[in-house]
N, CA, C and O atoms as a GROMACS GRO file, in nm:
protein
  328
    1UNK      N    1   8.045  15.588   0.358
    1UNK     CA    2   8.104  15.559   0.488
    1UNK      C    3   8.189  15.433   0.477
    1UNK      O    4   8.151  15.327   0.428
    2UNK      N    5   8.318  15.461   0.535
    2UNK     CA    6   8.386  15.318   0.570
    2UNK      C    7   8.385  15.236   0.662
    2UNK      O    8   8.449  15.264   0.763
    3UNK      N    9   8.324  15.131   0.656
    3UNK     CA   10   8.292  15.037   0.792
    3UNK      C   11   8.429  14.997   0.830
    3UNK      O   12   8.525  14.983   0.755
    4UNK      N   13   8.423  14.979   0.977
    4UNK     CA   14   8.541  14.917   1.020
    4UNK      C   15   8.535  14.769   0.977
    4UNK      O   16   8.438  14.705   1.017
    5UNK      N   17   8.602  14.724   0.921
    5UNK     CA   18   8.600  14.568   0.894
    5UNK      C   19   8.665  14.428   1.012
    5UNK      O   20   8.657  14.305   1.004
    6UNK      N   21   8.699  14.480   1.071
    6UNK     CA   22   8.729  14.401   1.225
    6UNK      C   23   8.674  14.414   1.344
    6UNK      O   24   8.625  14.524   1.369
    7UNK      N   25   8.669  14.334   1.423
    7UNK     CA   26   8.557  14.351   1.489
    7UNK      C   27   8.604  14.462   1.646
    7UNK      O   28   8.714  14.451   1.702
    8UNK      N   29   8.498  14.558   1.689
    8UNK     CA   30   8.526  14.625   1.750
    8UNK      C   31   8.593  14.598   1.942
    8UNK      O   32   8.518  14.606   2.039
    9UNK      N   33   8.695  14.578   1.950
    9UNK     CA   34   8.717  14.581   2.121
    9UNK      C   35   8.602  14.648   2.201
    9UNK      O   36   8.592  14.770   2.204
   10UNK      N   37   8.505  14.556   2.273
   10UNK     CA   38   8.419  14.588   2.362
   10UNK      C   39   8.520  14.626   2.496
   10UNK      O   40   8.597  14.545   2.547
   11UNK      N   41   8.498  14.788   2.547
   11UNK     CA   42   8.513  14.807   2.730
   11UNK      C   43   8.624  14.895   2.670
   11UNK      O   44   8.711  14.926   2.751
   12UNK      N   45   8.640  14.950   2.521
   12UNK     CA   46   8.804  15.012   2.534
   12UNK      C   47   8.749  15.174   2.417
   12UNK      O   48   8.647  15.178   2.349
   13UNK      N   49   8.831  15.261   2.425
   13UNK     CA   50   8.775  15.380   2.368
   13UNK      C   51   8.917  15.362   2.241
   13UNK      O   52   9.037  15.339   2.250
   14UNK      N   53   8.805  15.391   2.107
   14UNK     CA   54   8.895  15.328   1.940
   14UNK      C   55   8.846  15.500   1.879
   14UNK      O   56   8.741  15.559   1.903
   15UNK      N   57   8.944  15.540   1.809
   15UNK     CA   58   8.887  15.654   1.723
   15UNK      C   59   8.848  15.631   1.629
   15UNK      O   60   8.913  15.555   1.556
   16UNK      N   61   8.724  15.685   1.585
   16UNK     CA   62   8.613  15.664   1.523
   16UNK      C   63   8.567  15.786   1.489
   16UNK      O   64   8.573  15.888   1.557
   17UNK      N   65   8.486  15.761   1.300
   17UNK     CA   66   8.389  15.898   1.318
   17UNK      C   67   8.256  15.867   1.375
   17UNK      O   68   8.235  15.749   1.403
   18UNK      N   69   8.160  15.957   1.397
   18UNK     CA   70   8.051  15.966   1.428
   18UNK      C   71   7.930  15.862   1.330
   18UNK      O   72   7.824  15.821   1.378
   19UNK      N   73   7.984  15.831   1.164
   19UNK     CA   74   7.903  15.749   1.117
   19UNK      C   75   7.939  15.619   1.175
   19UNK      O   76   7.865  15.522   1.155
   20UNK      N   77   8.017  15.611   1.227
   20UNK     CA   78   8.117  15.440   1.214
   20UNK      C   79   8.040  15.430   1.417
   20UNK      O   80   8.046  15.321   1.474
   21UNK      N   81   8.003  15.502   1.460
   21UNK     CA   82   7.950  15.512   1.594
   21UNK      C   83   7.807  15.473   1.533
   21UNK      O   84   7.742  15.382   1.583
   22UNK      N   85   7.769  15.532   1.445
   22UNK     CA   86   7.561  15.501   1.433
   22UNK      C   87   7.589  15.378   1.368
   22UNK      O   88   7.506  15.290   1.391
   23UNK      N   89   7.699  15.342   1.280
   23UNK     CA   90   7.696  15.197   1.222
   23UNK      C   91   7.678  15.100   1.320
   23UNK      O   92   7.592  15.014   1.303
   24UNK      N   93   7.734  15.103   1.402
   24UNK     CA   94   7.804  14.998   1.499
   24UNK      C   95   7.688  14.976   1.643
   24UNK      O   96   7.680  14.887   1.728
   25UNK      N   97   7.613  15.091   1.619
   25UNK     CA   98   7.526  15.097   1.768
   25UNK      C   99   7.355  15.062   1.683
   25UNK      O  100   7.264  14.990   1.723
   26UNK      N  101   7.360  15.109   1.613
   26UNK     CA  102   7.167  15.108   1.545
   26UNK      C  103   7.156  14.962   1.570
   26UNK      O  104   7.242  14.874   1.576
   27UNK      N  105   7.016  14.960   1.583
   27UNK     CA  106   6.971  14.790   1.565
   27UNK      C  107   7.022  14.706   1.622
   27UNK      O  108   7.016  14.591   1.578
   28UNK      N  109   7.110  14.743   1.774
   28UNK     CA  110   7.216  14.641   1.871
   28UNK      C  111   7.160  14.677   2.030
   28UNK      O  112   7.235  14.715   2.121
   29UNK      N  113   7.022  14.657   2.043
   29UNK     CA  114   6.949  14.707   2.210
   29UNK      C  115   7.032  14.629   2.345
   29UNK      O  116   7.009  14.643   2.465
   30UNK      N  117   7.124  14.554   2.282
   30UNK     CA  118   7.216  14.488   2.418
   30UNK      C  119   7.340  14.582   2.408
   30UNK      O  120   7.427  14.567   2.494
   31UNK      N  121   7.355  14.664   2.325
   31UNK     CA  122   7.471  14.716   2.354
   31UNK      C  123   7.457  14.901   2.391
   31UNK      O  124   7.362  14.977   2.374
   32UNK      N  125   7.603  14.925   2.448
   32UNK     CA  126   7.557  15.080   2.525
   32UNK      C  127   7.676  15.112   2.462
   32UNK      O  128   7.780  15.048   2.482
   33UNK      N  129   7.665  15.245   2.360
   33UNK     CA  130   7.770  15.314   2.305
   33UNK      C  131   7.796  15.429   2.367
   33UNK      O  132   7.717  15.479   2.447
   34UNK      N  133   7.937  15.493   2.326
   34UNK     CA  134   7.958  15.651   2.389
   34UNK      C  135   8.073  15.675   2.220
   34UNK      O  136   8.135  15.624   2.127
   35UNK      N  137   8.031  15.786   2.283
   35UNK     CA  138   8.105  15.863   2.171
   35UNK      C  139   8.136  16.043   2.231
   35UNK      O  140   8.072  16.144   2.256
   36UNK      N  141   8.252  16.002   2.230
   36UNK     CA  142   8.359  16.169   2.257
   36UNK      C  143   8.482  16.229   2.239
   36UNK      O  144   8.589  16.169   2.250
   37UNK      N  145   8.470  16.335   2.214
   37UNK     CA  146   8.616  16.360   2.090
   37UNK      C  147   8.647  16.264   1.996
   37UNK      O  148   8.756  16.211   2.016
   38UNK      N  149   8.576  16.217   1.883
   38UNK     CA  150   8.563  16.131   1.746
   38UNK      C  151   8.631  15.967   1.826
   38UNK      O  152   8.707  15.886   1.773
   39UNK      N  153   8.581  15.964   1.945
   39UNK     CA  154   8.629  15.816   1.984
   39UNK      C  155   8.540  15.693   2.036
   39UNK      O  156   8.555  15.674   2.157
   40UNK      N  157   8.475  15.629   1.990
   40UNK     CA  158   8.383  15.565   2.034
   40UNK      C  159   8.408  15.439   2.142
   40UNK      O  160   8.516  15.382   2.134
   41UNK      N  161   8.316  15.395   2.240
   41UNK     CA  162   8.328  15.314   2.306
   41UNK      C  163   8.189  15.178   2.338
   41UNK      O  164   8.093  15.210   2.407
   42UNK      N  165   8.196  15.086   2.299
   42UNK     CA  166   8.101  15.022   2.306
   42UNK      C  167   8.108  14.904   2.427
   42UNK      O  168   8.204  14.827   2.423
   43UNK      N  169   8.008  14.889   2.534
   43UNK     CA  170   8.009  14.789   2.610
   43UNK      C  171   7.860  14.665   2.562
   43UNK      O  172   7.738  14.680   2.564
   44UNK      N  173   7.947  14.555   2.525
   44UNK     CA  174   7.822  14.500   2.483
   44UNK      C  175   7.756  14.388   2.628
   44UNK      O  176   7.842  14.335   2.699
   45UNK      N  177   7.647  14.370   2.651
   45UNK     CA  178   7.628  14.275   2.811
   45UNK      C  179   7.640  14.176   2.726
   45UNK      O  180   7.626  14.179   2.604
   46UNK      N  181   7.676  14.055   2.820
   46UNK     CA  182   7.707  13.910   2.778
   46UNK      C  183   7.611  13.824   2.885
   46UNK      O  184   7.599  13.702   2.886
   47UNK      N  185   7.563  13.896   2.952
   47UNK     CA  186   7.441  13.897   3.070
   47UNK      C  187   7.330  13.970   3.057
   47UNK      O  188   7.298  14.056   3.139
   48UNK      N  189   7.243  13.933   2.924
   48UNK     CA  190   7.163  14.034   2.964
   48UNK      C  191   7.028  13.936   3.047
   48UNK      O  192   6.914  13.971   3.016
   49UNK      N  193   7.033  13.882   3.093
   49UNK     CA  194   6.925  13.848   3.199
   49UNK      C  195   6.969  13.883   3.299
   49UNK      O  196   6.864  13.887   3.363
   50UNK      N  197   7.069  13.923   3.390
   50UNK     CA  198   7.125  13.971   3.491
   50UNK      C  199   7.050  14.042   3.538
   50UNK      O  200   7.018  14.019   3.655
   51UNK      N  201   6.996  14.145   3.474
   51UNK     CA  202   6.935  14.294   3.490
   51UNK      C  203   6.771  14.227   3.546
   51UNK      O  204   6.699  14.273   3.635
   52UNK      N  205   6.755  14.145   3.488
   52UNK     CA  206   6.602  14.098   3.535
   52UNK      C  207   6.595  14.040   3.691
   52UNK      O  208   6.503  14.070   3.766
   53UNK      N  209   6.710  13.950   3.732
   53UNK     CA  210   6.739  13.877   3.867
   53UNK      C  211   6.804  14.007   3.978
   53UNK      O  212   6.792  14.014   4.100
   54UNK      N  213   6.863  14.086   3.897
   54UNK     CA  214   6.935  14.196   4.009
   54UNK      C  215   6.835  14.253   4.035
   54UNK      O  216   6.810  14.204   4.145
   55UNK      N  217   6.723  14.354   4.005
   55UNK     CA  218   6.612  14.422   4.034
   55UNK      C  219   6.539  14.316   4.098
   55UNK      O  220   6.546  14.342   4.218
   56UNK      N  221   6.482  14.226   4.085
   56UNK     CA  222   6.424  14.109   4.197
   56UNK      C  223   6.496  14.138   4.321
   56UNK      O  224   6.450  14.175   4.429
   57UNK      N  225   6.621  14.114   4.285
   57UNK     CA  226   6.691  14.107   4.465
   57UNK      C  227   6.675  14.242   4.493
   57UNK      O  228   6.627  14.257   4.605
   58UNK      N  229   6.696  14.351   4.433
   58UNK     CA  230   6.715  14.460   4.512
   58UNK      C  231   6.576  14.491   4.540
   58UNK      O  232   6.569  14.489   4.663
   59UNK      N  233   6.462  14.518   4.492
   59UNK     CA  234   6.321  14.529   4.516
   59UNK      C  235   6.298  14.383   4.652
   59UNK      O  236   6.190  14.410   4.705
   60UNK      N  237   6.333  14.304   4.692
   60UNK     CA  238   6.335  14.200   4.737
   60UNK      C  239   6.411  14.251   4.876
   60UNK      O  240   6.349  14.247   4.982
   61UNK      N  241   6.502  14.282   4.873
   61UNK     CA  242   6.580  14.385   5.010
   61UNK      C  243   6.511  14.493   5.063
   61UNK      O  244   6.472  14.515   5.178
   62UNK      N  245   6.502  14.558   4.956
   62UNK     CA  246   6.398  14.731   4.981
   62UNK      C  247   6.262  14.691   5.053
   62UNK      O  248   6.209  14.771   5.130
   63UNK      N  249   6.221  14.599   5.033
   63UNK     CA  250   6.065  14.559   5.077
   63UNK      C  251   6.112  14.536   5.217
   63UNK      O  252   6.102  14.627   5.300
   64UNK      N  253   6.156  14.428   5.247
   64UNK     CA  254   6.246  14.414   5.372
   64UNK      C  255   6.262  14.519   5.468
   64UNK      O  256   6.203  14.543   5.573
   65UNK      N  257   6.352  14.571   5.411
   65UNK     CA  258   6.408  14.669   5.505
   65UNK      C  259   6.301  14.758   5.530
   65UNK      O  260   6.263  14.785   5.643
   66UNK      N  261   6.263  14.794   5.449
   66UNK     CA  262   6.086  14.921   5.478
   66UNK      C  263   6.038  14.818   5.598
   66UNK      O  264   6.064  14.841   5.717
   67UNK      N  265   5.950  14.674   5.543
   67UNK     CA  266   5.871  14.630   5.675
   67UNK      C  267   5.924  14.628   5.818
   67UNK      O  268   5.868  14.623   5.927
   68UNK      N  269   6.097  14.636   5.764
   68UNK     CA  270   6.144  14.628   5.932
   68UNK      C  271   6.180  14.774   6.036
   68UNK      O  272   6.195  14.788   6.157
   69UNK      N  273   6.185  14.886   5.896
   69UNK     CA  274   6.180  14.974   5.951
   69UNK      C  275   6.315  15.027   5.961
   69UNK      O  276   6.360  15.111   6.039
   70UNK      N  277   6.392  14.936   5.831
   70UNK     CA  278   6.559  14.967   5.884
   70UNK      C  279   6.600  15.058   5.735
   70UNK      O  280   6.572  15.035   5.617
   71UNK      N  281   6.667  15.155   5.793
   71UNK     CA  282   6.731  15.234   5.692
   71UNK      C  283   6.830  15.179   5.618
   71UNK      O  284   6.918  15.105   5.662
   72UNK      N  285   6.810  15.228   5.461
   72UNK     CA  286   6.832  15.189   5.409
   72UNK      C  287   6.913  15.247   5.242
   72UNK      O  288   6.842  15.306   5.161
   73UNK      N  289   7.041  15.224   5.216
   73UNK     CA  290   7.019  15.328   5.061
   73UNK      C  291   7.125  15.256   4.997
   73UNK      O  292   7.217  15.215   5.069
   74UNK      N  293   7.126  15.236   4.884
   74UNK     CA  294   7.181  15.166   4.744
   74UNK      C  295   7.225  15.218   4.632
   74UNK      O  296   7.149  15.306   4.589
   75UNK      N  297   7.330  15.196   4.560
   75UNK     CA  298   7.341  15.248   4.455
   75UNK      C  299   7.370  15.139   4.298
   75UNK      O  300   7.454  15.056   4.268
   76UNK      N  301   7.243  15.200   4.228
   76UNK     CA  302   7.298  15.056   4.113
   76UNK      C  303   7.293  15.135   3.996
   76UNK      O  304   7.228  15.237   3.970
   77UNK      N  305   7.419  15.031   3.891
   77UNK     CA  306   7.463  15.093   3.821
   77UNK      C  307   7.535  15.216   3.793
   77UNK      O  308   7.494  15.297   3.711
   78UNK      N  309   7.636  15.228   3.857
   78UNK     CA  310   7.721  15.308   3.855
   78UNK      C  311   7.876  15.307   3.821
   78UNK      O  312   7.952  15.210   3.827
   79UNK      N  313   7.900  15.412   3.792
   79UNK     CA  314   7.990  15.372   3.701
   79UNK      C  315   8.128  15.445   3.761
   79UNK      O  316   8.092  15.558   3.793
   80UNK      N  317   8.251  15.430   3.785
   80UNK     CA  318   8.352  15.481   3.882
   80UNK      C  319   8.388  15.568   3.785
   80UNK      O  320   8.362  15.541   3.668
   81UNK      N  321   8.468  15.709   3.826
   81UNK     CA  322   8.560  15.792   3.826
   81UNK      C  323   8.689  15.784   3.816
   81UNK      O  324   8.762  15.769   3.914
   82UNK      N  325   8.732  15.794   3.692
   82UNK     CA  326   8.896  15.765   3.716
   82UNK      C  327   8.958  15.880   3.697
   82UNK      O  328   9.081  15.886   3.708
   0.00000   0.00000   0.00000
C-alpha cells in the first residue's frame, strides 16, 4: 500500500483507495471517516470534550421541560443536506 505522505485536508472529500481509508482511520477514536466512490473524507474533532458539556446541557433542558410539563423536541448531531 501507498501511504499518502501529506497530511490529509480534514472536512473535504480526496480520492483515495479503500486501504489508504483503513490507514488513515484505524487507531484515530477522535476521528469520523467516510468513504464513497474510492473518495474518502475525514472529520477530525478539535473539541472533543464538547460532546461531554453538550449532553449535560441538553439532559439539563429535557429534565426541565418534562418537570414543567412543556413540550418539547431536539435534534443533535445532524448533519445538513446539500
Amino acid at each position: 500500500m501507498n501511504a499518502i505522505s501529506t497530511p490529509i485536508p480534514s472536512h473535504t472529500w480526496i480520492s483515495a483507495t479503500w486501504d489508504e481509508y483503513l490507514h488513515h482511520t484505524q487507531n484515530r477514536p477522535q476521528t469520523k471517516g467516510y468513504y464513497y466512490k474510492n473518495h474518502l473524507r475525514l472529520e477530525m474533532s478539535q473539541f472533543f470534550e464538547h460532546g461531554k458539556y453538550h449532553v449535560a446541557i441538553i439532559f439539563a433542558v429535557n429534565l426541565f421541560a418534562t418537570l414543567k410539563g412543556i413540550p418539547a423536541t431536539g435534534l443533535d448531531t445532524t448533519t445538513p443536506i446539500f
